[in-house]
Backbone as CSV, one residue per row, in Angstrom:
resi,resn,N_x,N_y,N_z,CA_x,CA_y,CA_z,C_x,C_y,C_z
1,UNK,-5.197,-2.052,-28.066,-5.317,-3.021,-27.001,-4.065,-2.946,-26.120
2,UNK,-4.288,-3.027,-24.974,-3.227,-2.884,-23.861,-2.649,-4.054,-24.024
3,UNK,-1.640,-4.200,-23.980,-0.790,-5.399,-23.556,0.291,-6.065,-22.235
4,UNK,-0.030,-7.142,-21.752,0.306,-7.563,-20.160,1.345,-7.117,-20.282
5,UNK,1.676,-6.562,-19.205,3.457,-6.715,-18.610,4.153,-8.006,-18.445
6,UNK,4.903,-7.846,-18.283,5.536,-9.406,-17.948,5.621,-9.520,-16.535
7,UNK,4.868,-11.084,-16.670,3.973,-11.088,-15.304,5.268,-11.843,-14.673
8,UNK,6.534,-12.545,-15.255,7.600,-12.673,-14.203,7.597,-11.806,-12.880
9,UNK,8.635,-10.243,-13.388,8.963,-9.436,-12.332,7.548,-9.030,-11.764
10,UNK,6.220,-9.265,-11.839,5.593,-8.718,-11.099,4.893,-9.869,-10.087
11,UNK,5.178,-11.351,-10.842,5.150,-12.582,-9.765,6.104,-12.139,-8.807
12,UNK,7.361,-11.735,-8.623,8.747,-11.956,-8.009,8.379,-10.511,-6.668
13,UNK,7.253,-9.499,-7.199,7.429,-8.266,-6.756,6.048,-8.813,-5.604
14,UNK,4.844,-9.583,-6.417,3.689,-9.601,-5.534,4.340,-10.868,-4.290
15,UNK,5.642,-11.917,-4.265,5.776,-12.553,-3.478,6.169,-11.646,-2.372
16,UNK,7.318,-10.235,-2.791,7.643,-10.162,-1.825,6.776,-9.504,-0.970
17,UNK,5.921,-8.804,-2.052,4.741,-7.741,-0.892,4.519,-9.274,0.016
18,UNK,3.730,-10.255,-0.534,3.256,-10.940,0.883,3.899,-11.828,1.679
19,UNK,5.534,-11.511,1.778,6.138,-11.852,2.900,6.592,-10.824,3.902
20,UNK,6.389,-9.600,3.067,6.479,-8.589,3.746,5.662,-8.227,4.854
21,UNK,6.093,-7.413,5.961,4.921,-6.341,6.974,4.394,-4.854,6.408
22,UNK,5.069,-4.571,5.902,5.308,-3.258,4.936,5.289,-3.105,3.538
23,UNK,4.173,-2.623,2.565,4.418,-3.052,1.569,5.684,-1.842,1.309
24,UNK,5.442,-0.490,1.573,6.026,0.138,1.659,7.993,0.280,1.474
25,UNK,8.251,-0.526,2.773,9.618,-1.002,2.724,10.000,-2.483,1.516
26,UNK,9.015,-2.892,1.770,9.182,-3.923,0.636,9.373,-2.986,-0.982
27,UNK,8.416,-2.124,-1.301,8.896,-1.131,-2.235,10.060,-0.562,-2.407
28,UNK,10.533,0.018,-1.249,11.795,0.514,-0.927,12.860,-0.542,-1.697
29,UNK,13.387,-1.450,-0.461,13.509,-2.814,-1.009,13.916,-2.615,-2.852
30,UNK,13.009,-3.175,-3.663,12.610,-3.746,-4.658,12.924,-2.339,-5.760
31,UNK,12.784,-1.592,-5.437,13.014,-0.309,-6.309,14.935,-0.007,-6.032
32,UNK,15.120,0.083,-5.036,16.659,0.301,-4.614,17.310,-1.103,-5.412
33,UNK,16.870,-2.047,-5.395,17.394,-3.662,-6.192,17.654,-3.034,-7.862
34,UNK,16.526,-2.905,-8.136,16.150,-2.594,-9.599,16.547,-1.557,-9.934
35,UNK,17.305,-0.460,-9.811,17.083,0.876,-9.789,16.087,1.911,-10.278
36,UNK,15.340,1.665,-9.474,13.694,2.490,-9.870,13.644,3.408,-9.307
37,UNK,13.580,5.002,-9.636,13.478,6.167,-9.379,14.434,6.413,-8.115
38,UNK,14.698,7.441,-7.373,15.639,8.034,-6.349,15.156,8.339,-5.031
39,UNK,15.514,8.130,-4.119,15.075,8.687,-2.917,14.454,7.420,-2.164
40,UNK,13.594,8.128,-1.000,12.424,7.586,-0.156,11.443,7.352,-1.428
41,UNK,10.533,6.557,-0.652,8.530,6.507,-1.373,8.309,7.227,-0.611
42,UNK,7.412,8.029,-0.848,6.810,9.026,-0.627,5.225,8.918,-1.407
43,UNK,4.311,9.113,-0.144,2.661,9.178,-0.583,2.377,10.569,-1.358
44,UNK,1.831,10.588,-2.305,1.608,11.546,-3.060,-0.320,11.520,-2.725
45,UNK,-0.918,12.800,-1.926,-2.063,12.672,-1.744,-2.838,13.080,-2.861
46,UNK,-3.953,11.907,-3.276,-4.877,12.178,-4.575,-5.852,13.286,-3.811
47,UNK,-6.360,14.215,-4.513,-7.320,15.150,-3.414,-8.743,14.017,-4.602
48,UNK,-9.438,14.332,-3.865,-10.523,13.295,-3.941,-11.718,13.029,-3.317
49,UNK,-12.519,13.142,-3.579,-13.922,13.037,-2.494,-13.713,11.601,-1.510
50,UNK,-13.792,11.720,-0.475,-13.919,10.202,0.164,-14.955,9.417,-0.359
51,UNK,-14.349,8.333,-0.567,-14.545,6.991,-0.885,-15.315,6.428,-0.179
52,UNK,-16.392,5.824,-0.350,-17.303,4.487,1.393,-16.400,3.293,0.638
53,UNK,-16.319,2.551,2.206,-15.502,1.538,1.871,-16.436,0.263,1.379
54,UNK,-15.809,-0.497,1.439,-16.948,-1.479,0.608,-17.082,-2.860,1.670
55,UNK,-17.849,-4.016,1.654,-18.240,-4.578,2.672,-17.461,-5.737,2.927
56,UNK,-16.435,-6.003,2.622,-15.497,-6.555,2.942,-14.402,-6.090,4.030
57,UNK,-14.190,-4.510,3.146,-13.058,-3.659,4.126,-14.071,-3.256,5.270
58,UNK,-15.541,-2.945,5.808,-16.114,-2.816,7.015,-16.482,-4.262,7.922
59,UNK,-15.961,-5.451,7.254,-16.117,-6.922,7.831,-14.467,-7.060,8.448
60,UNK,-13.561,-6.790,7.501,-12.323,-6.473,8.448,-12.118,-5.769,9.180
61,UNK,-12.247,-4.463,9.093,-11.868,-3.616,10.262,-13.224,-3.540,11.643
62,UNK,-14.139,-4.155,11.419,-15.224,-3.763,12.140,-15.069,-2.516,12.986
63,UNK,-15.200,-1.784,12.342,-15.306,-0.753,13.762,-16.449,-0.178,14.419
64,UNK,-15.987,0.622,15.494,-17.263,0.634,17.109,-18.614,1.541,16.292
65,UNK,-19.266,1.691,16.791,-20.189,2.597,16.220,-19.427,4.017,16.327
66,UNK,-18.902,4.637,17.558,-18.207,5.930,17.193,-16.968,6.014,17.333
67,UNK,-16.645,4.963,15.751,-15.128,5.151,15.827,-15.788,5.919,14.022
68,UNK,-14.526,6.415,14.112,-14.614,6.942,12.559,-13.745,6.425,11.179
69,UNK,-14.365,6.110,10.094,-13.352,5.475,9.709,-12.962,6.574,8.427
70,UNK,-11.716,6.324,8.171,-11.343,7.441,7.072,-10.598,6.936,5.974
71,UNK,-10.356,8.204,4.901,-10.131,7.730,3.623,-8.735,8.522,3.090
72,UNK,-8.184,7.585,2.916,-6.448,8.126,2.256,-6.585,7.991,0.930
73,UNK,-6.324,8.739,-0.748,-6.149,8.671,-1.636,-4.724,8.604,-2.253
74,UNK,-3.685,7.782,-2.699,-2.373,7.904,-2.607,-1.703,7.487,-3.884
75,UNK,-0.986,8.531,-3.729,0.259,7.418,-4.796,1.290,7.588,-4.545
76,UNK,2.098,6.493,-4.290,3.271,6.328,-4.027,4.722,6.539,-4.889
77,UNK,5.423,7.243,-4.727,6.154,7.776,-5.740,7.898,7.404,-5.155
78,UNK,8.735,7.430,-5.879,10.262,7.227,-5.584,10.551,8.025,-6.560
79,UNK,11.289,9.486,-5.996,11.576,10.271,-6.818,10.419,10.537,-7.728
80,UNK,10.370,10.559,-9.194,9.696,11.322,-9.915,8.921,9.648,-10.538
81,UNK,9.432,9.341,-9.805,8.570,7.495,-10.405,6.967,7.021,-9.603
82,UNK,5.988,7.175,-10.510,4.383,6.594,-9.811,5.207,4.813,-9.534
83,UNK,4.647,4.378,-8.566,4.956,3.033,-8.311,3.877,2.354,-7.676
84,UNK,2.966,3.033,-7.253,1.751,2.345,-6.561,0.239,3.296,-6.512
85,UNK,-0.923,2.676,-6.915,-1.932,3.928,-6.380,-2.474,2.901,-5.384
86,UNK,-3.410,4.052,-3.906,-3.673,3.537,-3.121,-4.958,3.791,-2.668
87,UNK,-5.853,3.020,-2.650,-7.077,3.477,-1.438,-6.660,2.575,-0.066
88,UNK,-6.978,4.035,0.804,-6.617,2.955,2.339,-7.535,3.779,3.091
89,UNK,-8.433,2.991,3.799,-9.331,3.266,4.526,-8.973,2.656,5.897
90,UNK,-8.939,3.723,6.951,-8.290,3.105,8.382,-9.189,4.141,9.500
91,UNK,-8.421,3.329,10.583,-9.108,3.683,11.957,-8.702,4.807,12.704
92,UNK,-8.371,6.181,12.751,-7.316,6.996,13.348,-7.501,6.724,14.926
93,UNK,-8.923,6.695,15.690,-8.851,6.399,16.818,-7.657,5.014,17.173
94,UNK,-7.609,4.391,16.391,-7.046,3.132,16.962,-5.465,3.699,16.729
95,UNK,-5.092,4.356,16.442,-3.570,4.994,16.311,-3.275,6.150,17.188
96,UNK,-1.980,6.541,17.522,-1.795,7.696,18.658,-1.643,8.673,17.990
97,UNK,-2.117,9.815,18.694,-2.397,10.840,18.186,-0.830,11.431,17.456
98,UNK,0.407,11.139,17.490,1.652,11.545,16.984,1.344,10.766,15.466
99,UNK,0.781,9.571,15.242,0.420,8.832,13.862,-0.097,9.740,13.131
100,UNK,-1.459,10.188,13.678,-2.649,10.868,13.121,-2.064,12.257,12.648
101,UNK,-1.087,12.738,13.468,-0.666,14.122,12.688,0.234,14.064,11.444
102,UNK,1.086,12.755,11.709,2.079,12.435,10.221,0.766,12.186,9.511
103,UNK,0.105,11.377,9.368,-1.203,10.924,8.552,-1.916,12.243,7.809
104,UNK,-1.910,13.057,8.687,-2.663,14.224,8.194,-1.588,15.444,8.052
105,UNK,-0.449,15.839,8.341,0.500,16.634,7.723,1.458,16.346,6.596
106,UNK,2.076,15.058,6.664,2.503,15.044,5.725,2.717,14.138,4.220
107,UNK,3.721,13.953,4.030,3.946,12.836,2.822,4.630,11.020,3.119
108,UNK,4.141,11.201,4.630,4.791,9.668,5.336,3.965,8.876,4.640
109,UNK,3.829,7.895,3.763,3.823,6.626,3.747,2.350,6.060,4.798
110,UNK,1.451,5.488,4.823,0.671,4.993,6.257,2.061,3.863,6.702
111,UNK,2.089,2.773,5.748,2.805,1.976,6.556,4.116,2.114,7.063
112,UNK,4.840,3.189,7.063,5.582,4.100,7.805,5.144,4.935,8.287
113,UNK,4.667,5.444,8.518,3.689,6.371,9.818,3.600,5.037,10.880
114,UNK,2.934,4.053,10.707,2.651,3.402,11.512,3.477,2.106,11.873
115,UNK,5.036,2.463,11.759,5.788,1.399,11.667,6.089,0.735,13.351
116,UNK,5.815,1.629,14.218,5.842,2.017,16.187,4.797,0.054,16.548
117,UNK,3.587,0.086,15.880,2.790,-0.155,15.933,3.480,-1.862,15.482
118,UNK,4.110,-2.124,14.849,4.909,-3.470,14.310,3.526,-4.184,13.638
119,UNK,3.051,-3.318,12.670,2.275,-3.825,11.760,2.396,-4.663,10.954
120,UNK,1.798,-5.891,10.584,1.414,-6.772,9.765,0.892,-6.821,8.634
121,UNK,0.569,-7.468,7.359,-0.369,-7.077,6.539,-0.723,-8.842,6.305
122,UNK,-2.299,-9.101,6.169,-2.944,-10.194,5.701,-3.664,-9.614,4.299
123,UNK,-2.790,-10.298,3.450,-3.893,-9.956,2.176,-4.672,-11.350,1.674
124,UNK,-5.906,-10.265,1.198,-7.025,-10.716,0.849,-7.159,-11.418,-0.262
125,UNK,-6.327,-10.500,-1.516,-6.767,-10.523,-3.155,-5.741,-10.340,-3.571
126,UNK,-5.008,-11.098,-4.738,-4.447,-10.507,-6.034,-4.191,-11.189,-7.052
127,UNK,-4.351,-9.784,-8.065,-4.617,-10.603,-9.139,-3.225,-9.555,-10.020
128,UNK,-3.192,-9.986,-11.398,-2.304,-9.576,-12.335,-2.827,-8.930,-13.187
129,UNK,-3.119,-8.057,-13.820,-4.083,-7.337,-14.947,-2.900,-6.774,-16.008
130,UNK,-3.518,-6.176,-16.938,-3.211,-5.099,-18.232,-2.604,-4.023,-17.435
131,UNK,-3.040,-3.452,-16.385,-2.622,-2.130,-15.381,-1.641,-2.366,-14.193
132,UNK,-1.374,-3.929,-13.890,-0.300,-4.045,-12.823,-0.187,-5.427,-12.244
133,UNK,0.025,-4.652,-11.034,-0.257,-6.007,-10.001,-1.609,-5.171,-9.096
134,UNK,-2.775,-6.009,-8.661,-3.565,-5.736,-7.400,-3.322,-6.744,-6.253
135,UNK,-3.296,-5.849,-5.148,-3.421,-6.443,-4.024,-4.160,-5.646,-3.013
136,UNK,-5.083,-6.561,-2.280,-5.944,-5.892,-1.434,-5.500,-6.429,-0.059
137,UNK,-5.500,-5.905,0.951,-4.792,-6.259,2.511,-5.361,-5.496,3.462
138,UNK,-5.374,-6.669,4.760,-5.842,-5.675,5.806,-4.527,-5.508,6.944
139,UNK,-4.649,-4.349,7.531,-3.220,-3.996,8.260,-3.516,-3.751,9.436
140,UNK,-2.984,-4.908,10.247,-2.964,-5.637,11.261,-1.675,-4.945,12.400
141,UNK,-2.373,-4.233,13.793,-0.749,-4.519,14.696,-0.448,-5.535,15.073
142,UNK,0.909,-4.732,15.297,1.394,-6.021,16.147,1.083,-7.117,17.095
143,UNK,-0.236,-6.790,17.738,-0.570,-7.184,18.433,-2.296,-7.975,17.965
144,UNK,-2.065,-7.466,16.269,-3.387,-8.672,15.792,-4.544,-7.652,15.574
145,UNK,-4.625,-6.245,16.069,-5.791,-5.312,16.129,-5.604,-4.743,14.655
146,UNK,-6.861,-5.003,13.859,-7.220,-4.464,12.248,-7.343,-3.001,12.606
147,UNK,-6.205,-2.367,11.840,-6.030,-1.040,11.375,-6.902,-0.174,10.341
148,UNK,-6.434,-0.766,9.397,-6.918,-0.129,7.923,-6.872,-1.628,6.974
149,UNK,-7.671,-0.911,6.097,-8.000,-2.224,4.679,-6.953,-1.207,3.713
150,UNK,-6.326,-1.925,2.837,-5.689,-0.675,1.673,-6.003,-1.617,0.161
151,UNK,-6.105,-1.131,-0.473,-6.182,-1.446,-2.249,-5.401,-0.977,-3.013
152,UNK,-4.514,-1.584,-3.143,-3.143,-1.104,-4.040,-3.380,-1.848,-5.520
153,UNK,-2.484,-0.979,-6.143,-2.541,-1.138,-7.924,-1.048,-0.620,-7.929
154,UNK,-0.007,-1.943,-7.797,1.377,-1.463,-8.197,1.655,-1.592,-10.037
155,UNK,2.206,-0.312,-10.209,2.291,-0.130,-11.618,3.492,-0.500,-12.842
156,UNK,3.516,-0.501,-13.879,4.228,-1.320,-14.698,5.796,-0.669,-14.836
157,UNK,5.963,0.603,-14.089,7.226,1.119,-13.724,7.904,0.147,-12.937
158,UNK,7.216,-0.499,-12.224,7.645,-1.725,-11.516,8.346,-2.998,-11.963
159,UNK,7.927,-2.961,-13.077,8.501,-4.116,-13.784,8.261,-4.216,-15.300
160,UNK,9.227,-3.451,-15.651,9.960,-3.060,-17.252,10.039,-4.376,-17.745
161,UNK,10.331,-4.360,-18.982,10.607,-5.173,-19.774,12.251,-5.670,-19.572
162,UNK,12.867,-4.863,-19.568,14.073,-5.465,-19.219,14.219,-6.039,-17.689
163,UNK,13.995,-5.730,-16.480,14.150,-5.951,-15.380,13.962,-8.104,-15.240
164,UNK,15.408,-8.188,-14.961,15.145,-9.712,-14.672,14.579,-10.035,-13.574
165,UNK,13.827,-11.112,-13.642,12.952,-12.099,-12.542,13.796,-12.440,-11.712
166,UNK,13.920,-11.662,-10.711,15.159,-11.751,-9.345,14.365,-11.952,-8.252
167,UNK,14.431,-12.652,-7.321,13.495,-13.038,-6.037,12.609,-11.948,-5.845
């Protein structure tokens, strides 16, 4: 039988995701505090059949009839540390084409790829499980226009047993 993490540091970790715009930098953040793995986060792409999104994430983002919507498989890594897996389903039309090529060349992060944009995040869901923290969010510009829906599962590297309950 699996047994919970200690849902302290991962209360202390899910506040800051939702004061955050970024869960991303908020990771950053929170891993550099704690000393959790080295470097940048960095998206690690799952190769993966695309995903259909589900009817919540097509009630948030509504998009046009020929907009296209697409599918990111991710995990987020600091140094050699998993720290997050991700489904993020987003709009590329609604981003400039300089987004869409980090998006699709390299290992940027979405919510750094799309930091120009002074993105927001409204989340939906979370809960605490045996496997982490979940949080589900829709990512909002600056200006209020729904981007992408993402489904994150931050993982128990996140919050060790030793790591004290620090804001």
């Amino acid at each position: 039988m699996t047994s919970l993490p200690d849902p302290a540091p991962f209360a202390a970790l899910s506040a800051r995701l939702l004061a955050a715009r970024s869960a991303t930098r908020a990771l950053e953040a929170w891993c550099w505090e704690h000393g959790i793995g080295d470097g940048a986060v960095r998206a690690r792409m799952v190769p993966a059949p695309p995903l259909p999104p589900d009817a919540e994430a097509l009630e948030l983002l509504r998009p046009a009839p020929a907009e296209v919507l697409r599918h990111r498989r991710v995990v987020l890594v600091r140094g050699a540390v998993a720290l997050s897996e991700a489904e993020n389903w987003y709009l590329p039309q609604r981003l400039p084409p300089s987004m869409r090529h980090v998006l699709d060349t390299t290992d940027t992060p979405f919510g750094v790829a799309v930091e120009a944009l002074r993105p927001r995040r409204r989340t939906t869901h979370v809960a605490f499980t045996a496997d982490g923290l979940l949080h589900r969010a829709v990512v909002l510009t600056g200006a209020g226009r729904p981007i992408a829906v993402v489904h994150e599962r931050y993982l128990p590297a996140l919050a060790p047993a030793a790591l004290p309950a620090s804001p």
